[in-house]
Biopython code that builds the backbone (N, CA, C, O; Angstrom):
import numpy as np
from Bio.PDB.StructureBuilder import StructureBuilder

atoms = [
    (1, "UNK", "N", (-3.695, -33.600, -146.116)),
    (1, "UNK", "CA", (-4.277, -33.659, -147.439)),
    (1, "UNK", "C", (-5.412, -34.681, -147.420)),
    (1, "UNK", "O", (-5.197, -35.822, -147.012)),
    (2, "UNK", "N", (-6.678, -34.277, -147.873)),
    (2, "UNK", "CA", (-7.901, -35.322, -147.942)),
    (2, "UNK", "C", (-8.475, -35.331, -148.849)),
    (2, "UNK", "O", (-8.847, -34.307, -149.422)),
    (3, "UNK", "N", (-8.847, -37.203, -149.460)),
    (3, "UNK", "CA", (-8.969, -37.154, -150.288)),
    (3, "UNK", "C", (-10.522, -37.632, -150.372)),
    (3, "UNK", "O", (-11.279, -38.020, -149.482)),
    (4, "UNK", "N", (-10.815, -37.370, -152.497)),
    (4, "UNK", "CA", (-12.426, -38.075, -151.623)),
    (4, "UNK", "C", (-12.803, -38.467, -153.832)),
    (4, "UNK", "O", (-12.325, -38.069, -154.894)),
    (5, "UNK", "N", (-13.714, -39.269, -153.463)),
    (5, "UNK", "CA", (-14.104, -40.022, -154.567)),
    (5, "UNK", "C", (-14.628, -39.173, -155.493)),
    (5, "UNK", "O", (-15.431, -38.283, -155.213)),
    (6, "UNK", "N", (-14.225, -39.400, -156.553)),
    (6, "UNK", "CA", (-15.066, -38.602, -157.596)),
    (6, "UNK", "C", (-15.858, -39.193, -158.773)),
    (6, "UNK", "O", (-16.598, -38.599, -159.557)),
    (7, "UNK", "N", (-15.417, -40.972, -158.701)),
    (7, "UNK", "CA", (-15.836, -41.778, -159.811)),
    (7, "UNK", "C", (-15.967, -43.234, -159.489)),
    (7, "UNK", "O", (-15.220, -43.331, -158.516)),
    (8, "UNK", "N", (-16.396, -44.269, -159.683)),
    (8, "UNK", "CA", (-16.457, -45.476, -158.984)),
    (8, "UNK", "C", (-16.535, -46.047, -160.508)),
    (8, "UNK", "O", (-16.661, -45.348, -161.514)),
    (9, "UNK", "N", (-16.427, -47.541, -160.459)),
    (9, "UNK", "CA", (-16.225, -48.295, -161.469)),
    (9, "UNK", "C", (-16.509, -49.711, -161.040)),
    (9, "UNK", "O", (-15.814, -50.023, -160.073)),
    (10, "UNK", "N", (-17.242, -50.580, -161.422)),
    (10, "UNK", "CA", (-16.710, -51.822, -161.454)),
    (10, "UNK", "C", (-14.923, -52.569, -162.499)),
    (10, "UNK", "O", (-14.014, -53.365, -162.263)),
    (11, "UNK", "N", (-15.417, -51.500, -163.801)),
    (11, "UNK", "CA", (-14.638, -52.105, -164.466)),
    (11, "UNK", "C", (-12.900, -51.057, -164.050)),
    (11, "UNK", "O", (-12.890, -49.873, -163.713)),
    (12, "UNK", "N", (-11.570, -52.005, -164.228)),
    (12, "UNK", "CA", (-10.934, -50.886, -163.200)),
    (12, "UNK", "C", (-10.280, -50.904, -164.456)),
    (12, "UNK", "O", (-9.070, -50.789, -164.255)),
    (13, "UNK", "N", (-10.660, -51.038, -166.214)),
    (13, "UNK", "CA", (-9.707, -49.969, -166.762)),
    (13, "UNK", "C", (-10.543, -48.699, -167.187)),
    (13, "UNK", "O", (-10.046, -47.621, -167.513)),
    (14, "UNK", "N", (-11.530, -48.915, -167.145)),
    (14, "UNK", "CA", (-12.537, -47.226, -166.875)),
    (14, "UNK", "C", (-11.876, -46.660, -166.026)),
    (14, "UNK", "O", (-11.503, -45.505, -166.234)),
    (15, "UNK", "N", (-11.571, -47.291, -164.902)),
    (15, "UNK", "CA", (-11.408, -46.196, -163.785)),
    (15, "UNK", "C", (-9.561, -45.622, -164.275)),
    (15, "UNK", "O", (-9.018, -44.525, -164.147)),
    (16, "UNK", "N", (-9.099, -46.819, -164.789)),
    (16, "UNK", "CA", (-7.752, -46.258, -164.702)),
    (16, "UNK", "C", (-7.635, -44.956, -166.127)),
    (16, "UNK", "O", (-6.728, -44.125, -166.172)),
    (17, "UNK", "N", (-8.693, -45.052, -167.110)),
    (17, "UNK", "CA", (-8.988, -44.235, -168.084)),
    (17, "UNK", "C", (-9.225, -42.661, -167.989)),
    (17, "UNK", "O", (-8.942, -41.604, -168.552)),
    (18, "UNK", "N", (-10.113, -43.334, -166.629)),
    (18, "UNK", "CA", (-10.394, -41.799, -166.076)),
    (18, "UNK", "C", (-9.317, -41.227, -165.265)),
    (18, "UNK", "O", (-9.176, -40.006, -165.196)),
    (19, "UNK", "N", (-8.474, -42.129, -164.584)),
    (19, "UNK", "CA", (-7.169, -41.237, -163.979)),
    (19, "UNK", "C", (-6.176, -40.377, -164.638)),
    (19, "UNK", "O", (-5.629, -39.296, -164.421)),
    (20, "UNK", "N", (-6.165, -41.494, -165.723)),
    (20, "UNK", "CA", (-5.234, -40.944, -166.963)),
    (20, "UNK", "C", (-5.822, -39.324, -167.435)),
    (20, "UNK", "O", (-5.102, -38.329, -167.517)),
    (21, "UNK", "N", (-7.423, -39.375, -167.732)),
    (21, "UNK", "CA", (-7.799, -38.233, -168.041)),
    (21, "UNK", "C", (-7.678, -37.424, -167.091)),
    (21, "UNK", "O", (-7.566, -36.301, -167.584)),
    (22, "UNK", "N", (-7.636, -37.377, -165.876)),
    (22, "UNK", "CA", (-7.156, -36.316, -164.806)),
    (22, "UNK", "C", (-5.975, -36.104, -164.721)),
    (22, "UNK", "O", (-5.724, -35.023, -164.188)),
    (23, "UNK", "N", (-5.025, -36.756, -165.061)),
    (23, "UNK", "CA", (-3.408, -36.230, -164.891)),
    (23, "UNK", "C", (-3.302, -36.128, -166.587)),
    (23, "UNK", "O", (-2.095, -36.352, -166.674)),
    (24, "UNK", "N", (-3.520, -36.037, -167.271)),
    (24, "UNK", "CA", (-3.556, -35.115, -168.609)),
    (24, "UNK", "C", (-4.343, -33.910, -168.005)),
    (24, "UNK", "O", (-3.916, -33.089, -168.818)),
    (25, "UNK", "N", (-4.973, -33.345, -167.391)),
    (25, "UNK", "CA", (-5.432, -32.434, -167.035)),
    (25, "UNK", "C", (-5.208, -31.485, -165.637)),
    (25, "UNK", "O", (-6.140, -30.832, -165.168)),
    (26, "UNK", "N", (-4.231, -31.494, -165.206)),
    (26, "UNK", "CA", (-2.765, -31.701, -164.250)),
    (26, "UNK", "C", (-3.497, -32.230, -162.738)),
    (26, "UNK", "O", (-2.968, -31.977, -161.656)),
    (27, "UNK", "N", (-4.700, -32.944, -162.860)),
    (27, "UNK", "CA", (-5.234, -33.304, -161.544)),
    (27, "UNK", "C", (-4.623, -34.661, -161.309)),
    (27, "UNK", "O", (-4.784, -35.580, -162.111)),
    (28, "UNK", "N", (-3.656, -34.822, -159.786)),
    (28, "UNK", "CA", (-3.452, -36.012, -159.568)),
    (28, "UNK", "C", (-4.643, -36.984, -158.979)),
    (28, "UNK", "O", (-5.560, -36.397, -158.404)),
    (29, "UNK", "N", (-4.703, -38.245, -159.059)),
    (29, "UNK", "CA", (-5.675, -39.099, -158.706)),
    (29, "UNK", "C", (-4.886, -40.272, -158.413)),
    (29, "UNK", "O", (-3.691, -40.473, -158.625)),
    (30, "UNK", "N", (-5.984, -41.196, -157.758)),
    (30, "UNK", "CA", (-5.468, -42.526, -157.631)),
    (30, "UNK", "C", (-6.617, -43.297, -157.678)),
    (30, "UNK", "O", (-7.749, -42.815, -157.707)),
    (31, "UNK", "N", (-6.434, -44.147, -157.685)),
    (31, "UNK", "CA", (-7.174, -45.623, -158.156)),
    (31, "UNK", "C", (-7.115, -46.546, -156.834)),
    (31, "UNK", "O", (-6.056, -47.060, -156.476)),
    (32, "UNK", "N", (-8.288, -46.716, -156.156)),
    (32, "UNK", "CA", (-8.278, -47.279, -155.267)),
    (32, "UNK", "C", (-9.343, -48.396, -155.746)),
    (32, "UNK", "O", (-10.510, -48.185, -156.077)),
    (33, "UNK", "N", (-8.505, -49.925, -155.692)),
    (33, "UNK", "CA", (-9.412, -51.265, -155.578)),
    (33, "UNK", "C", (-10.014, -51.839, -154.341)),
    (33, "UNK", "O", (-9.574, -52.312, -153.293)),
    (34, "UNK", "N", (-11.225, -51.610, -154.877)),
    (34, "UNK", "CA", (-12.377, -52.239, -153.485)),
    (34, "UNK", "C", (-12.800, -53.372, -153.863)),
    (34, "UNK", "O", (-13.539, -53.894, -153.028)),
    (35, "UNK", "N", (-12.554, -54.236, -155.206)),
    (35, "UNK", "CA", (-12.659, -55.350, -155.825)),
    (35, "UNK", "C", (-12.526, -56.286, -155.176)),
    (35, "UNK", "O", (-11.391, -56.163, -154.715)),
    (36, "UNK", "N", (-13.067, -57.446, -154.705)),
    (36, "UNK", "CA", (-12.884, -58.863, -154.103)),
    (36, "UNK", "C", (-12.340, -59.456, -155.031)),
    (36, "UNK", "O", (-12.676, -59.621, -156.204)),
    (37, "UNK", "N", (-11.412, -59.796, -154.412)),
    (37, "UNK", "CA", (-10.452, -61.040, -155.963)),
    (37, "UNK", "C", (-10.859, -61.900, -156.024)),
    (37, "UNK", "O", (-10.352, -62.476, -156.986)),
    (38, "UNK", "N", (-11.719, -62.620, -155.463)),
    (38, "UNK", "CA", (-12.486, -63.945, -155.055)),
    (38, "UNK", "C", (-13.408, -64.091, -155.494)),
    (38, "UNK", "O", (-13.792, -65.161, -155.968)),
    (39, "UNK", "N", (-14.070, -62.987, -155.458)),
    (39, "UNK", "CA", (-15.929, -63.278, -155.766)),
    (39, "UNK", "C", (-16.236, -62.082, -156.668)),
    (39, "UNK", "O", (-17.408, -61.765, -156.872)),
    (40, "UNK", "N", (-15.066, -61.307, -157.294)),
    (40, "UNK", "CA", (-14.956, -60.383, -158.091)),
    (40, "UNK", "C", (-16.311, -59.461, -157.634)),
    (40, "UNK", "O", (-17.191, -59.962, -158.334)),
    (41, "UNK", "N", (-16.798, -58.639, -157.025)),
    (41, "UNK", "CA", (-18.167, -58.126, -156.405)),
    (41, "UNK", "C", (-16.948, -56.685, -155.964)),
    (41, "UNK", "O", (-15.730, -56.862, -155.963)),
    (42, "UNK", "N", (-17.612, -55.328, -155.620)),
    (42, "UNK", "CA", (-16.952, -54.294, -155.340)),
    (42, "UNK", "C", (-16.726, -53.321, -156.514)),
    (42, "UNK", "O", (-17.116, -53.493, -157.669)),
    (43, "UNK", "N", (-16.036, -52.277, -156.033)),
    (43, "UNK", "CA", (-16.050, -50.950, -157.325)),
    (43, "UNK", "C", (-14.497, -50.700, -157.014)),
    (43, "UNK", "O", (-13.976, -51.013, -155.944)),
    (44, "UNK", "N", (-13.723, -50.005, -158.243)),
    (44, "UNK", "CA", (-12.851, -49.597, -158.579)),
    (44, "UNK", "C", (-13.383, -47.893, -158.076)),
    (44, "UNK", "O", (-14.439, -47.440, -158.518)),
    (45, "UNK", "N", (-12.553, -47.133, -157.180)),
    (45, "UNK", "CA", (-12.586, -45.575, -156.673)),
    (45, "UNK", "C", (-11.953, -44.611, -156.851)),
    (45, "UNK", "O", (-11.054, -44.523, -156.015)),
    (46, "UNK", "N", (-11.983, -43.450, -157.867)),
    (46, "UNK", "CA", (-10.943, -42.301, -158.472)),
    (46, "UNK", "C", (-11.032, -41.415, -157.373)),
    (46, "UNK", "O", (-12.001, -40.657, -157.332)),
    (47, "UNK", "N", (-10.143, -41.382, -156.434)),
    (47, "UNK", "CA", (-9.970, -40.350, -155.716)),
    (47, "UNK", "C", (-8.842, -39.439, -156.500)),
    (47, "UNK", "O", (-7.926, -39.745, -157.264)),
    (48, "UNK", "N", (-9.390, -37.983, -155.888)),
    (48, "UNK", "CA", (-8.318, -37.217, -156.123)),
    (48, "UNK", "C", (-8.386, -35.783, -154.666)),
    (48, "UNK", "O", (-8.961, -36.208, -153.665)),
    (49, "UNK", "N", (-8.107, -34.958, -154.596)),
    (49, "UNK", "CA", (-7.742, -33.995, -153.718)),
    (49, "UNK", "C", (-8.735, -33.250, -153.002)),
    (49, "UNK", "O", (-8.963, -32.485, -153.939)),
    (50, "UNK", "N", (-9.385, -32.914, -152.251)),
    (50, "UNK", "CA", (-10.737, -32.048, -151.665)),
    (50, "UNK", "C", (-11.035, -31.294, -152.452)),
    (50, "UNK", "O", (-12.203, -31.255, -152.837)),
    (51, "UNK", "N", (-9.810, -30.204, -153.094)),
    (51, "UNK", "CA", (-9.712, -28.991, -153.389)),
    (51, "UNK", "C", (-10.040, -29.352, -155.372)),
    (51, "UNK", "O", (-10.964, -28.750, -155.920)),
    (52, "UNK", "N", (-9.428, -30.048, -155.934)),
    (52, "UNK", "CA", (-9.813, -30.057, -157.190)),
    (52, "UNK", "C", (-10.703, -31.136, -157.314)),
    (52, "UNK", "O", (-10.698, -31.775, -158.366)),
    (53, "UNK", "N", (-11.596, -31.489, -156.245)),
    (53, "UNK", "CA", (-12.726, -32.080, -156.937)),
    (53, "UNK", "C", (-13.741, -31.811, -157.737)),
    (53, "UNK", "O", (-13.978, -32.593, -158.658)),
    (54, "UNK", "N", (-14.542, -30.647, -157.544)),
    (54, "UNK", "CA", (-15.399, -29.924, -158.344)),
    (54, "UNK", "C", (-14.854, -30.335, -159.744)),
    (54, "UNK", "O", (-15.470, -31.177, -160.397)),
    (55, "UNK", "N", (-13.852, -29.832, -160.163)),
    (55, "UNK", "CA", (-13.201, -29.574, -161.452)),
    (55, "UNK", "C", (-13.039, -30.704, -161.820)),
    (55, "UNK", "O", (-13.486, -31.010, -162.925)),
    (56, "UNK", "N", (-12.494, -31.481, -161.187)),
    (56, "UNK", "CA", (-12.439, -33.466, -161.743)),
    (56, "UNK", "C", (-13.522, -33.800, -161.854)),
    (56, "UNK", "O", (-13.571, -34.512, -162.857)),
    (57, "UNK", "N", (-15.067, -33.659, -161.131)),
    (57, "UNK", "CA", (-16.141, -34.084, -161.635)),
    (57, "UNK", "C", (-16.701, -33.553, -163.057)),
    (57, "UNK", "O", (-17.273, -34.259, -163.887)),
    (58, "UNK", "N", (-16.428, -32.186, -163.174)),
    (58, "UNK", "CA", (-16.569, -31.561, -164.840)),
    (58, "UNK", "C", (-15.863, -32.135, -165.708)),
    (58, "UNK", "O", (-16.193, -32.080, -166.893)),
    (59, "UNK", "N", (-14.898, -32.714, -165.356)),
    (59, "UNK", "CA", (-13.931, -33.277, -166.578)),
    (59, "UNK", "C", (-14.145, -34.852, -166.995)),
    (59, "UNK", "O", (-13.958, -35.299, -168.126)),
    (60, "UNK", "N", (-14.646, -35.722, -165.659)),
    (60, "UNK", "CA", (-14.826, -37.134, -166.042)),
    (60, "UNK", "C", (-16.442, -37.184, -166.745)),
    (60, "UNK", "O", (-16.904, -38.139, -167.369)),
    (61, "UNK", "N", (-17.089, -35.974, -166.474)),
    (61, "UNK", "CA", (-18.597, -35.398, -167.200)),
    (61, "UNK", "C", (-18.403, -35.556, -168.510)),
    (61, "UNK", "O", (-18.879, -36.534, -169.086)),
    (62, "UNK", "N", (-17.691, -34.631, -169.150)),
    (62, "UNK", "CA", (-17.239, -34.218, -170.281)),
    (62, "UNK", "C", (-16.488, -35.815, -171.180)),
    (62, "UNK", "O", (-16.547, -36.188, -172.352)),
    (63, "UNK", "N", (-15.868, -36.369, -170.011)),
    (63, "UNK", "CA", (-14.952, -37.612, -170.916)),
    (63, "UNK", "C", (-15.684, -38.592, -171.206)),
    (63, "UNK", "O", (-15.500, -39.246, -172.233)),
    (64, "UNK", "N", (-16.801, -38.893, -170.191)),
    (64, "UNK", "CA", (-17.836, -39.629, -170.590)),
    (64, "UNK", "C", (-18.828, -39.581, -171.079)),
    (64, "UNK", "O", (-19.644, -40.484, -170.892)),
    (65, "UNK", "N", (-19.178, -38.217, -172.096)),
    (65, "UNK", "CA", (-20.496, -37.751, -173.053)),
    (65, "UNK", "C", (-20.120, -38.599, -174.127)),
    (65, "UNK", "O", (-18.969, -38.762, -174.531)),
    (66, "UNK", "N", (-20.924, -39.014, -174.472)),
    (66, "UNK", "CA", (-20.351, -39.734, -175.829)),
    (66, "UNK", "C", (-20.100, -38.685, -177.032)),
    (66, "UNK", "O", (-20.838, -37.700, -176.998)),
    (67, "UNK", "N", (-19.425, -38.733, -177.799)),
    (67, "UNK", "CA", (-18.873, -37.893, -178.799)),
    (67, "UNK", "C", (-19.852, -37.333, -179.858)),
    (67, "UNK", "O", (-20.895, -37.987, -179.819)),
    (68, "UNK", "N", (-19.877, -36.624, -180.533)),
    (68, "UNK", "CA", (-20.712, -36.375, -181.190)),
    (68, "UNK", "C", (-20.934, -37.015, -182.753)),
    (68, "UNK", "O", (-21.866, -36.839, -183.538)),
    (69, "UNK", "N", (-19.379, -38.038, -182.914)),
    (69, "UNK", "CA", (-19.800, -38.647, -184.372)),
    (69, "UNK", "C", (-20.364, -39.858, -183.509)),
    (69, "UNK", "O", (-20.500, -40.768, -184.327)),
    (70, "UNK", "N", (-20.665, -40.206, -182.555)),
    (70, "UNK", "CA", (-20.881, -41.487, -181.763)),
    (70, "UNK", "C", (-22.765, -40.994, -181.951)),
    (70, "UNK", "O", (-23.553, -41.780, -182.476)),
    (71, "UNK", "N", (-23.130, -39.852, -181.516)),
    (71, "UNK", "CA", (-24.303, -39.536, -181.945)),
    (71, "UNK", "C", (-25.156, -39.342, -183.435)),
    (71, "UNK", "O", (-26.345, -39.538, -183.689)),
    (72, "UNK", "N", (-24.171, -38.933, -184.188)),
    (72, "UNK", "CA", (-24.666, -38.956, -185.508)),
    (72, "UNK", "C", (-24.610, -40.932, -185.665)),
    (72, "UNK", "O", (-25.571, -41.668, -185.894)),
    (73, "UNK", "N", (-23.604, -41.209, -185.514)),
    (73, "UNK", "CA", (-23.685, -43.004, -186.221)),
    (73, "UNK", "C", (-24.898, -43.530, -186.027)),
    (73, "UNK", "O", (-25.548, -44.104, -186.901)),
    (74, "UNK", "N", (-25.387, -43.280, -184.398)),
    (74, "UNK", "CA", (-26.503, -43.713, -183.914)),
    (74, "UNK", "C", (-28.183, -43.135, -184.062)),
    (74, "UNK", "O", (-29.120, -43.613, -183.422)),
    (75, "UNK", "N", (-28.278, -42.129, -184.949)),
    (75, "UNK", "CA", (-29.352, -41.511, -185.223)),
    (75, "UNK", "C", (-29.385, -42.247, -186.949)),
    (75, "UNK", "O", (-30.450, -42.269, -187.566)),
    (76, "UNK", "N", (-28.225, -42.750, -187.502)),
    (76, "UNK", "CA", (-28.493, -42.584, -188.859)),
    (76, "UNK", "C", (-29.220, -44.477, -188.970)),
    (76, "UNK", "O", (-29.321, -45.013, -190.073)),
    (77, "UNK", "N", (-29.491, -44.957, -188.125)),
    (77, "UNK", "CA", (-29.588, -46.674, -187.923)),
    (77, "UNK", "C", (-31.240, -47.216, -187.926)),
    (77, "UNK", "O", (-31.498, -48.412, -187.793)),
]
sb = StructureBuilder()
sb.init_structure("model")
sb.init_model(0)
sb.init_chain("A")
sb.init_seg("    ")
for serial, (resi, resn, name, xyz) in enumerate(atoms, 1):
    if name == "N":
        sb.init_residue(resn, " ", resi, " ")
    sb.init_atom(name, np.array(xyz, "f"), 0.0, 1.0, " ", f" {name:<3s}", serial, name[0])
structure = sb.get_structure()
């Protein structure tokens, strides 16, 4: 089984946000920390499966459009 990145993060509850949104969507993932604990520098990595990657990249697409009352708030300013 091989796995491969579909999302990077500095911040790792984005990334864990986006895992969550893949296993609500029956794609398993994991959360791999590349973070230096020291010098805090590095990215948080959503891997998930070879085979449902395509489909996990459409979905973390979609989770991260901003919403559409997020667009109206911001046109009315």
């Amino acid at each position: 089984m091989n796995w491969t990145k579909v999302f990077e993060s500095r911040n790792a509850i984005q990334a864990e946000l986006v895992k969550n949104e893949l296993l609500s969507n029956e794609i398993n993932s994991v959360v791999l920390n590349k973070q230096d604990r020291n010098y805090l520098f590095g990215y948080h990595e959503v891997l998930v499966q070879e085979e449902h990657a395509a489909l996990a990249k459409v979905i973390i697409e979609l989770f991260n459009r901003p919403k559409n009352d997020d667009i109206e708030a911001d046109e009315s300013i």
